[in-house]
C-alpha positions as CSV (number, residue, x, y, z in Angstrom):
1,X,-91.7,204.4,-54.0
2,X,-91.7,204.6,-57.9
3,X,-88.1,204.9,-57.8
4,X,-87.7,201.7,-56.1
5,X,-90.1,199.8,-58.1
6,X,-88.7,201.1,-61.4
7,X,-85.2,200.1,-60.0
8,X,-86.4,196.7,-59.1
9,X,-88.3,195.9,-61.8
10,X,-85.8,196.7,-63.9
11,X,-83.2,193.8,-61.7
12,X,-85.6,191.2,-61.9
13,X,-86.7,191.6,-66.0
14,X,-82.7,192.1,-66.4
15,X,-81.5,189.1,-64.2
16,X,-84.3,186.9,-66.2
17,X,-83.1,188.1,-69.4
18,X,-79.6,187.6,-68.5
19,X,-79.7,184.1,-67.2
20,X,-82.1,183.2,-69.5
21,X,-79.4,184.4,-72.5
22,X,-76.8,182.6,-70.6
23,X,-78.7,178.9,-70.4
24,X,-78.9,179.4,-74.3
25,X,-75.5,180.4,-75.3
26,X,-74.6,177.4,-73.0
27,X,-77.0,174.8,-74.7
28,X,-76.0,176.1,-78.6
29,X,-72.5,176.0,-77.5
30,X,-72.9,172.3,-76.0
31,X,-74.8,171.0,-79.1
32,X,-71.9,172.7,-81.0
33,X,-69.1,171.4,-79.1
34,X,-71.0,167.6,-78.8
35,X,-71.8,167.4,-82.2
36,X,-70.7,170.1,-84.5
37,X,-74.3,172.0,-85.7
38,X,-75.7,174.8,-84.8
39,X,-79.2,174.3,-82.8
40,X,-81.6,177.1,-81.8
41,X,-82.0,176.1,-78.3
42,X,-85.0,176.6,-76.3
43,X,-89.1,176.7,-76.5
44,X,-88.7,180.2,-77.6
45,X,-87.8,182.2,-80.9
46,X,-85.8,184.5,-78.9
47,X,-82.1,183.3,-77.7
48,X,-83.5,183.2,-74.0
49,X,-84.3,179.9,-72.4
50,X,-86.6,180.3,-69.5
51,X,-85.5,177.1,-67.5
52,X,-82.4,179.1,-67.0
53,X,-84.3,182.1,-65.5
54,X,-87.0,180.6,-63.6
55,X,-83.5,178.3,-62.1
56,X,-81.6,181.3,-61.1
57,X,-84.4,182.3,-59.4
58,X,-85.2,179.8,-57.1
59,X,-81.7,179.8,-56.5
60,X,-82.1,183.2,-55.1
61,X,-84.7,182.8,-53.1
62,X,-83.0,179.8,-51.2
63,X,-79.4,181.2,-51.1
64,X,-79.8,185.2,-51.2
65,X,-77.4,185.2,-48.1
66,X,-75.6,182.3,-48.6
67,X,-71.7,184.0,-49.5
68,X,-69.2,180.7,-49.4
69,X,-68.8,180.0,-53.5
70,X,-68.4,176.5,-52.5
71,X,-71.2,176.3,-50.6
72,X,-73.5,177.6,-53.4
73,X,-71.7,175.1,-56.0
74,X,-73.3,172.4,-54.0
75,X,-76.3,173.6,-52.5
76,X,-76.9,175.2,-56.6
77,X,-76.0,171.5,-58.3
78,X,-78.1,169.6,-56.2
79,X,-81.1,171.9,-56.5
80,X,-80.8,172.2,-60.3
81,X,-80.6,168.3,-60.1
82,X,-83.7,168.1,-58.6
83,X,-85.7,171.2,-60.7
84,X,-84.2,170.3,-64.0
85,X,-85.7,166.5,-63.4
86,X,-89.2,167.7,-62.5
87,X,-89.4,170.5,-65.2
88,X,-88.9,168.3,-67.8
89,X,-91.4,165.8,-66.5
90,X,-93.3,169.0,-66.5
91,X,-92.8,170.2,-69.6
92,X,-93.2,166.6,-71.1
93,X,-97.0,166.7,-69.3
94,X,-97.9,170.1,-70.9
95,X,-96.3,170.0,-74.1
96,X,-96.8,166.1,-75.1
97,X,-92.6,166.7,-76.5
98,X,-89.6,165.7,-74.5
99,X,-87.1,169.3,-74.9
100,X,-84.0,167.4,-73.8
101,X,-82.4,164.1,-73.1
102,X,-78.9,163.0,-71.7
103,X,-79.1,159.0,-73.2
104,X,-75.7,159.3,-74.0
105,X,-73.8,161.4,-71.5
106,X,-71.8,160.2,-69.0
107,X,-73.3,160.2,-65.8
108,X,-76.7,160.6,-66.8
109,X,-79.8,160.7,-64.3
110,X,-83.1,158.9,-65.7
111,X,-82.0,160.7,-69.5
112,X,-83.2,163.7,-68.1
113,X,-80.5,165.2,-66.2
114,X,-76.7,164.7,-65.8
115,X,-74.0,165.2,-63.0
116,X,-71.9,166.6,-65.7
117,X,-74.8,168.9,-66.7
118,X,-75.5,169.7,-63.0
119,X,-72.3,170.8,-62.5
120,X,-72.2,172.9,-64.9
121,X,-75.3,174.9,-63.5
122,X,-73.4,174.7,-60.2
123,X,-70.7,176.8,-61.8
124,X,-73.1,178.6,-63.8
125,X,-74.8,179.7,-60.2
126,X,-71.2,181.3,-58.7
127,X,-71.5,183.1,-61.6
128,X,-74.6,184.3,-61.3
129,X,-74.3,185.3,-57.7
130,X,-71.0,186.9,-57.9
131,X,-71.2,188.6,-61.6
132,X,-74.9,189.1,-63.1
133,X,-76.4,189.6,-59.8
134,X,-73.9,192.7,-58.7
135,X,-73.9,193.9,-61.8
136,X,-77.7,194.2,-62.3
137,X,-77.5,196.2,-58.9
138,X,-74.7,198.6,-60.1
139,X,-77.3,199.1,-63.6
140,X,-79.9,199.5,-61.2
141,X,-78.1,202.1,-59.3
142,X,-76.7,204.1,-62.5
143,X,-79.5,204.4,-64.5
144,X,-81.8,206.6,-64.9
145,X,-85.2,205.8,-63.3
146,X,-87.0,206.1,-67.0
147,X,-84.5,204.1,-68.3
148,X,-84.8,201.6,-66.0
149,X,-88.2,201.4,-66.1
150,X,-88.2,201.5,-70.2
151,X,-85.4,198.3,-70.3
152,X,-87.5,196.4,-68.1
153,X,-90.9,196.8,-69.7
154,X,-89.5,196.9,-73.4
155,X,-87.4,193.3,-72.3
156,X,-90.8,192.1,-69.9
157,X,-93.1,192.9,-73.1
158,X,-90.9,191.1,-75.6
159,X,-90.6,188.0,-73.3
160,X,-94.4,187.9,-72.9
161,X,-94.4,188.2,-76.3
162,X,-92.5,185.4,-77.7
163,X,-93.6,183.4,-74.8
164,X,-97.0,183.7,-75.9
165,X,-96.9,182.6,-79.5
166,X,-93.9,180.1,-78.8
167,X,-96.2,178.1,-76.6
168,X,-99.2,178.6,-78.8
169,X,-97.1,177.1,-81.4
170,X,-96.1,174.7,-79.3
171,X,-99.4,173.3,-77.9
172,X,-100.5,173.1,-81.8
173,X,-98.0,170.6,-82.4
């Protein structure tokens, strides 16, 4: 039973990590590509945006089986419509700050969200189904027990970490 759980935990703390580290080299490399500046992205110090995470997911909970690409696209864009729009009215509630807008993109949803942007997290969801998520069960499979159990609470503790003062800081503000 420890094996499993070691092996497990280590999947989940890895796939949040991962995604999480992907939302944020996504969002420096729009604001780099849009207008030419590097921006630290995200509520945390570490290059890990949780939104990201906490998306992917939700995602798999809803389409663990689901195997068409095309399928998950869709189902993935429309769903990250919908949870990006509430998070940031979420976020806005908690934190008193608005963390992102789309006024000037093309195709823009109430500022806060964007076809364009949703798409992206569409293709962004293929990805994570059919790289991050296999490859987080071939780690899981390789690695030692200990050292699966070690990456995930060294990775879990630093996240709680940063989470912790980052939000702190945050709700000073």
């Amino acid at each position: 039973m420890k094996n499993d759980f070691s092996r497990t935990f280590f999947r989940y703390v890895f796939e949040f990590t991962a995604a999480g580290f992907a939302g944020w080299i996504y969002e420096v490399a729009t604001v780099w590509i849009m207008y030419r500046y590097f921006d630290n992205r995200g509520i945390l110090h570490l290059p890990v945006i949780p939104i990201y995470s906490f998306g992917a997911f939700i995602l798999l909970a809803l389409l663990r089986r689901k195997r068409n690409p095309f399928f998950i696209f869709v189902t993935a864009t429309v769903i990250t419509t919908v949870f990006e729009l509430a998070a940031s009215y979420l976020l806005e509630f908690i934190f008193h700050e608005q963390f992102w807008t789309y006024k000037n993109w093309y195709f823009s949803i109430l500022d806060r969200s964007s076809l364009i942007s949703s798409s992206i997290f569409g293709i962004m969801a293929v990805g994570y189904f059919y790289l991050l998520h296999p490859i987080s069960k071939k780690l899981s499979e390789k690695l030692p027990e200990a050292v699966c159990f070690g990456a995930g609470t060294f990775l879990s503790a630093a996240l709680l970490t940063d989470a912790v003062i980052s939000i702190s800081e945050h709700l000073k503000k």
